[in-house]
C-alpha positions in Angstrom: 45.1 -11.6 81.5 46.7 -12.2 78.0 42.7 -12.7 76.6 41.6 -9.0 78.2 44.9 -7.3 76.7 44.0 -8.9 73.1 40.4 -8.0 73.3 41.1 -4.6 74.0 43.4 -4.0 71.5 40.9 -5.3 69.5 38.6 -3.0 70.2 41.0 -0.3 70.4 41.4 -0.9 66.6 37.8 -0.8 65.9 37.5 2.0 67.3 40.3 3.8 65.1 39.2 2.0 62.1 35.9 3.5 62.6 36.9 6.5 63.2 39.7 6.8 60.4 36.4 6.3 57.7 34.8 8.9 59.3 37.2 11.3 58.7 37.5 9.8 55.1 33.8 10.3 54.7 33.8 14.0 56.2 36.2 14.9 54.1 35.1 13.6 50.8 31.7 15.0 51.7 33.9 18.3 52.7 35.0 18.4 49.2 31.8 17.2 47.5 29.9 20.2 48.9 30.6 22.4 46.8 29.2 20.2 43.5 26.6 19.4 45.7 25.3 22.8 46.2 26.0 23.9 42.8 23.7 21.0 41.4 20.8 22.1 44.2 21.2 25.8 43.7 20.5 25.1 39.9 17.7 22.9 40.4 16.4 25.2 43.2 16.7 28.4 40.6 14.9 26.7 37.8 12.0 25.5 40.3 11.9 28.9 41.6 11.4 30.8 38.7 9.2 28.4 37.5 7.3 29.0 40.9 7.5 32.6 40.3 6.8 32.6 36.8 3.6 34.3 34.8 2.8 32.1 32.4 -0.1 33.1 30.2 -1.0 31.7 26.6 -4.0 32.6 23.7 -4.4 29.4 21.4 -6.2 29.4 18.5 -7.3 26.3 16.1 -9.5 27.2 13.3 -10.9 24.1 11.3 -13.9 24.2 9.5 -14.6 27.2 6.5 -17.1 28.7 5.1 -15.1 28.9 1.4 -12.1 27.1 1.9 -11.3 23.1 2.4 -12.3 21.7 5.5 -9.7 20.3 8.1 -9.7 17.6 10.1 -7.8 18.3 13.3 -7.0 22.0 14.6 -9.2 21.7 17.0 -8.2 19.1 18.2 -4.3 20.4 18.0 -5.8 23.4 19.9 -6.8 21.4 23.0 -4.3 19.0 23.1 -1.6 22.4 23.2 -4.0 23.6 25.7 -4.2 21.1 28.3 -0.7 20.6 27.6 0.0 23.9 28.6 -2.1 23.8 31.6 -0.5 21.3 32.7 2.6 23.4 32.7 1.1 26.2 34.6 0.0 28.1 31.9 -3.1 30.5 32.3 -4.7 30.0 29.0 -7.4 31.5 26.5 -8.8 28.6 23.8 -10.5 29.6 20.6 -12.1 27.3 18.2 -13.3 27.9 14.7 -13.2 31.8 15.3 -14.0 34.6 12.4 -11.5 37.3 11.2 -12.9 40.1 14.0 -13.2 37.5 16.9 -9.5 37.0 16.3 -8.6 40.2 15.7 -10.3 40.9 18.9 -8.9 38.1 21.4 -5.2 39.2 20.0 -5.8 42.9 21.6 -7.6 41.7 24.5 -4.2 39.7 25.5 -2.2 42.1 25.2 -4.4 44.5 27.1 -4.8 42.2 29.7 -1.0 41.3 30.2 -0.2 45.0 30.4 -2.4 45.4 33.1 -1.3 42.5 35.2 2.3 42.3 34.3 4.7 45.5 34.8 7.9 43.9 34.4 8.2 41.0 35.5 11.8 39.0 34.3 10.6 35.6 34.7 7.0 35.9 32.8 6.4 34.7 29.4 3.5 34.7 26.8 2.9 32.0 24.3 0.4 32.7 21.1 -0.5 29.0 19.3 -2.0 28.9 15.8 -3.2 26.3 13.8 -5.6 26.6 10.7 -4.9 27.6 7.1 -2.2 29.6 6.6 -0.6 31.4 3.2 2.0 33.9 2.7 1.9 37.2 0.7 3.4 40.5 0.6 2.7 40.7 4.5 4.4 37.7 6.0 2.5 34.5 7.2 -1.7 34.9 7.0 -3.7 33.3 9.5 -7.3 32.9 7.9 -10.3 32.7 9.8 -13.0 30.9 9.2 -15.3 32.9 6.9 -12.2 33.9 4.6 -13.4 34.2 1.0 -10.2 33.8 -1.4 -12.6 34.6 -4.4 -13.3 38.3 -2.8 -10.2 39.4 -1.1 -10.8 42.3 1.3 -8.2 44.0 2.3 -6.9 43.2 6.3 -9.9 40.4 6.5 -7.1 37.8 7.5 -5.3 38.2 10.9 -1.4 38.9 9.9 1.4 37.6 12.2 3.1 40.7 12.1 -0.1 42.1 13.5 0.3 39.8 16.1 3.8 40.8 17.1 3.1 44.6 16.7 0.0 43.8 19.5 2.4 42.5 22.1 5.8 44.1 21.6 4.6 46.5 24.8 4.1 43.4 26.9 6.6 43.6 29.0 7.8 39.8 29.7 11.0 38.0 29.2 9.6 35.2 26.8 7.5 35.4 23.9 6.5 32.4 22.2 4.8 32.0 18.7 4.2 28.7 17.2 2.6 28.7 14.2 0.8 25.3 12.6 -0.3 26.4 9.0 0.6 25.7 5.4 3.3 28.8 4.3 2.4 28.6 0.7 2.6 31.9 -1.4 -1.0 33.4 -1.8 -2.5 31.2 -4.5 -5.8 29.5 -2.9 -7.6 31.2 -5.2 -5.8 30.3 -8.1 -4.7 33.8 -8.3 -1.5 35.3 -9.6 1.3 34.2 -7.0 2.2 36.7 -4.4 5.7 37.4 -3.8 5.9 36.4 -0.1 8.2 38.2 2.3 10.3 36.1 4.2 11.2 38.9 6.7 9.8 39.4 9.5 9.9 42.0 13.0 10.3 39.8 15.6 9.9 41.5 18.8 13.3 41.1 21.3 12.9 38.3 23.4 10.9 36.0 21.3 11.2 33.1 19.6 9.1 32.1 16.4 8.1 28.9 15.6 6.6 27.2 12.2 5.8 23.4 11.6 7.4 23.9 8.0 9.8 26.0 6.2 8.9 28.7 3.8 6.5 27.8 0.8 5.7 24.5 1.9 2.6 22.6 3.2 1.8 21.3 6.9 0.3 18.3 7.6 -2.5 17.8 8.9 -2.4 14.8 9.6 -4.2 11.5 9.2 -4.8 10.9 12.9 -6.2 13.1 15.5 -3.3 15.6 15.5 -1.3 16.9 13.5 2.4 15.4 13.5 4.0 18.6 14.6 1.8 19.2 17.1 1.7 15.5 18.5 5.8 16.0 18.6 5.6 19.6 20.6 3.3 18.4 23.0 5.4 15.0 23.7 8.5 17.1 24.2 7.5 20.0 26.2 6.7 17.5 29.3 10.5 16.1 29.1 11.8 17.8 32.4 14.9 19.8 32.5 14.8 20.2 28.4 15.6 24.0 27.3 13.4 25.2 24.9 15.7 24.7 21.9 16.2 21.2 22.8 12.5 21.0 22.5 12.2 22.2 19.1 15.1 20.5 17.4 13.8 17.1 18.9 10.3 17.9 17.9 11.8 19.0 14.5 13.8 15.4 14.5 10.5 13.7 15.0 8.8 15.5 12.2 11.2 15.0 9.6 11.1 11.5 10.4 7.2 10.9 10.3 6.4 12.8 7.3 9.5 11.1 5.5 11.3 14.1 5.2 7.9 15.5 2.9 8.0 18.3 6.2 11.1 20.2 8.4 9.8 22.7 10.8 12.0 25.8 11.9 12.6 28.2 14.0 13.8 32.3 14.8 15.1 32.5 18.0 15.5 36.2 19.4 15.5 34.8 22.9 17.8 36.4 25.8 18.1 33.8 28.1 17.0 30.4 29.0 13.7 29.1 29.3 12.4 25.6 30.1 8.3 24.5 30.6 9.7 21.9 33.2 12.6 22.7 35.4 15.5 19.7 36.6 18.1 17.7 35.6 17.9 17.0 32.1 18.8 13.7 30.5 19.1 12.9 27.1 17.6 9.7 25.3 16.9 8.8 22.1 13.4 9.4 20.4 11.0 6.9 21.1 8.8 6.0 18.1 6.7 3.2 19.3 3.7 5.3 19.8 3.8 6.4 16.1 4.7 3.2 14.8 1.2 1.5 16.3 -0.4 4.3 15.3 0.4 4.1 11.7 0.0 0.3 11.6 -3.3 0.8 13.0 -3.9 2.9 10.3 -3.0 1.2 7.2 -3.1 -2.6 8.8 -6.2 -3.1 6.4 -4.9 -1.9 3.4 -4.8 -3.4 0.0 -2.2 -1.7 -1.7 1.3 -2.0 -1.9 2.3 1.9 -1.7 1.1 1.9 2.2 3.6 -1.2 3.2 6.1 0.5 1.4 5.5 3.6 3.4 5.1 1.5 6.6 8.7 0.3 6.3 10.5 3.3 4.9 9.2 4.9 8.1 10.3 2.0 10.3 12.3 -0.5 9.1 12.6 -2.5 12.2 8.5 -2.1 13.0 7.1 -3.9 15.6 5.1 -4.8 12.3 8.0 -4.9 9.7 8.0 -8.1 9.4 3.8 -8.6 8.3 4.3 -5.5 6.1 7.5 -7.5 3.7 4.8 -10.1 3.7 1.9 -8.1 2.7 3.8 -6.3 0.5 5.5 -9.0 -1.7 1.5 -10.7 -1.6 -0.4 -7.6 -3.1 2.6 -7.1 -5.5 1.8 -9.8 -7.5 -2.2 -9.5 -6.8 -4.2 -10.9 -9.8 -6.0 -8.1 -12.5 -9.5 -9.7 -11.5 -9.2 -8.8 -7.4 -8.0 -5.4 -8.8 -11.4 -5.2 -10.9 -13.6 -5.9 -7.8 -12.3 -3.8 -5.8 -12.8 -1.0 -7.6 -16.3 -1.7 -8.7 -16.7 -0.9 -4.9 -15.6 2.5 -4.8 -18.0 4.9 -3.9 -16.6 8.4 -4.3 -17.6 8.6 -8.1 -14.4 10.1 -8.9 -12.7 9.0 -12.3 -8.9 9.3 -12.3 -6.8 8.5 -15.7 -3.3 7.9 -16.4 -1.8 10.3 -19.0 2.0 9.7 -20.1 3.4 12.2 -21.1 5.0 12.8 -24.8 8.1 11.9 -25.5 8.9 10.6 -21.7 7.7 7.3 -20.0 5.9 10.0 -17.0 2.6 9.8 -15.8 0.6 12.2 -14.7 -2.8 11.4 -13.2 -5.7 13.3 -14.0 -9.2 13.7 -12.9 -11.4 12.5 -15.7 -15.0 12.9 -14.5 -16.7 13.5 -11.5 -20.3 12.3 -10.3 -22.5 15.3 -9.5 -23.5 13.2 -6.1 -20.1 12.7 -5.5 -18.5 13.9 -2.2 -16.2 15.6 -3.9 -18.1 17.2 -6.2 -17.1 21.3 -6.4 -14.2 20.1 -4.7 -11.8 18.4 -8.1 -12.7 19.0 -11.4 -11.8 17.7 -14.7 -8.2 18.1 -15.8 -6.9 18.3 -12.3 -3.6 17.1 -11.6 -3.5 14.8 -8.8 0.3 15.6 -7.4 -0.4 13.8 -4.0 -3.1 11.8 -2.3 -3.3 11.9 1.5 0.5 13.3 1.6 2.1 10.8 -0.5 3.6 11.8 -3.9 2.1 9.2 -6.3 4.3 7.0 -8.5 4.9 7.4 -12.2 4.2 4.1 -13.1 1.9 3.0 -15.5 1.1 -0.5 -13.5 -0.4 1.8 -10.3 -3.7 1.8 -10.2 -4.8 5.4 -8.7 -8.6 5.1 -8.5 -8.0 1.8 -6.5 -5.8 3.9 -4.5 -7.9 6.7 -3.6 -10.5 4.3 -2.9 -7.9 2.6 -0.3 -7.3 5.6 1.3 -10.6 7.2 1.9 -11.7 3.5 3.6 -8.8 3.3 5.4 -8.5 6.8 6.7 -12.0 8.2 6.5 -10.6 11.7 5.4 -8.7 12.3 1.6 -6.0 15.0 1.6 -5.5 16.0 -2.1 -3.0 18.3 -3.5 -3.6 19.2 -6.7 -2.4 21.5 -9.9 -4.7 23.4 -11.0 -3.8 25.5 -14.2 -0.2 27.5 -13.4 -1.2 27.0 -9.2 -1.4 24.9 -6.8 -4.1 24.2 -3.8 -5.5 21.6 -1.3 -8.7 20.0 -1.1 -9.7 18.5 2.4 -12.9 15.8 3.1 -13.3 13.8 5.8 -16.0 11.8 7.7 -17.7 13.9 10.3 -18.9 12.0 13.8 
């Protein structure tokens, strides 16, 4: 008898126990439901919209020139922003290597086609991508097309960005995006007189403007298949939940970094509200280099001279290759005269450069000596040039560097030379790489 009264109680207790963290569960869920819902109706808004959202974009990457340098990789930038876009549900128009009336062209036919599909639609947005030579003058940023002639300026042959925003201020969308990959230096490719350039621009309401360097500077265009501001956009576009700022002050962190502070993108935002190309829960994390880093080692990971090592471990200090690079770096440093002979009876570019030191000052200045009719560079540099960087990297002013070795190094290495040279009172850019 006493056994059945204990087992009941027993279970008499179970039962109230049981029911006692139900209650405790129903009402912390009770009181949860309201952060719950708030969390789900954001998520659920931003997945909506992004359902519901007209997302169109005209990209444009012009590389190769009839009168200008050659560059390497705006194409390619052009279809890497392309499929990136796509993949963010973007319909999207690419142009490659396109002249000054093809451009002119597309840019109206965007707008005319966004006007006819889009009345007004609050959640659309439009997205124009440039990359290509760029220069500044009197009328804002230049985009050049390909069969641009600095020697015989003609008045509107060049497709002006304010152009651009004049075409699709009528297109009525929330968002406008402009991102704009180009060198902003003021109008000297021709060695002209300088240009004033106008820093002011009309940005239409709603937009925001984006450039991979600040005013009167160059871009890179990188020594790999992209460009490093466009490699950086694309990465951060496809974190989810990241607003579009977020995007471009990361992308902007990641550029500063790689080009050792040489190049610091900016932006104009006129935006009115949020946008984001991948709706969620954001979460923030540190940049991840480790992509870069092996792609720079791979890069230099032949290279016989100290200057690349240097800039290996400025850029990453604690490199999955730091280590090899302090090594390699302390061996060519003391490299004996005679290897330094050899290896530049090997150079094939039949370019002579020559230290000149100043008077008066222990500088150096290299200059262009001769150069080889057959050379590759030939009607590229000429004598007297001023060599100010080779492949992006300021030279050093030291009487021990050997610069013809170096631009030999480079051009094996690399397969493409980016020069930037002083020419007379101006400066310009010469561009050769290896086809195929």
């Amino acid at each position: 008898m006493v056994v059945r009264i204990s087992n009941r109680l027993n279970r008499s207790v179970r039962s109230f126990s049981c029911q006692a963290i139900g209650l405790i569960r129903a009402v912390l869920i009770f009181l949860m439901l309201p952060l719950i819902f708030s969390v789900f109706l954001t998520i659920s808004t931003k997945q909506a919209i992004a359902a519901s959202t007209h997302k169109h974009a005209l990209i444009i990457g012009n590389q190769n020139y009839k009168h200008l340098s050659d560059l390497k990789n705006p194409v390619n930038d052009a279809k890497l922003m392309n499929v990136t876009l796509k993949q963010l549900g973007f319909t999207t128009t690419l142009l490659a290597n396109v002249t000054n009336r093809k451009m002119q062209d597309q840019v109206g036919r965007f707008a005319d086609s966004l006007r006819s599909r889009i009345k007004h639609d609050e959640q659309s947005v439009l997205l124009f991508f440039y990359a290509g030579h760029g220069i500044q003058n009197s009328r804002g940023s230049i985009l050049l097309p390909t069969e641009y002639n600095p020697e015989k300026p003609v008045p509107y042959s060049y497709l002006a960005l304010q152009d651009v925003f004049e075409e699709l201020i009528p297109v009525k969308v929330q968002h406008k995006i402009f991102i704009i990959d180009a060198c902003r230096e003021d109008d000297n490719i021709a060695n002209s007189d300088r240009i004033q350039a106008s820093s002011e621009y009309k940005i239409p309401v709603g937009s925001l403007l984006a450039f991979s360097t600040g005013p009167n500077t160059v871009a890179q265009d990188g020594l790999n298949r992209h460009s490093p501001y466009v490699e950086s956009l694309a990465t951060e576009m496809r974190e989810p939940g990241a607003d579009i700022m977020t995007i471009f002050q990361r992308t902007r962190q990641r550029v500063y970094k790689l080009t050792q502070g040489r190049q610091l993108p900016t932006e104009t935002n006129q935006m009115l509200g949020e946008f984001y190309f991948i709706p969620g829960q954001y979460t923030a994390k540190a940049i991840d280099f480790t992509q870069a880093d092996k792609a720079h080692w791979d890069r230099i990971k032949d290279s016989h001279s100290p200057i690349d090592y240097t800039d290996y471990l400025m850029l990453f200090p604690n490199g999955l290759q730091a280590q090899v690079a302090r090594t390699r770096l302390a061996y060519y440093r003391v490299e004996s005269p005679q290897s330094k002979s050899k290896r530049l009876a090997k150079s094939t570019l039949g370019v002579q450069l020559l230290q000149r030191t100043q008077p008066g000052t222990q500088n150096v200045k290299i200059v262009v000596g001769q150069v080889d009719p057959k050379s590759v560079l030939s009607g590229k540099v000429f004598r007297h040039d001023i060599i100010l960087q080779i492949n992006y990297r300021n030279l050093p002013s030291d009487i021990s560097f050997d610069p013809n070795r170096y631009l030999d190094d480079q051009f094996q290495m690399n397969k493409r030379l980016h020069l930037l040279i002083k020419r007379g009172n101006s400066t310009t850019s010469v561009t050769y790489h290896v086809t195929g």
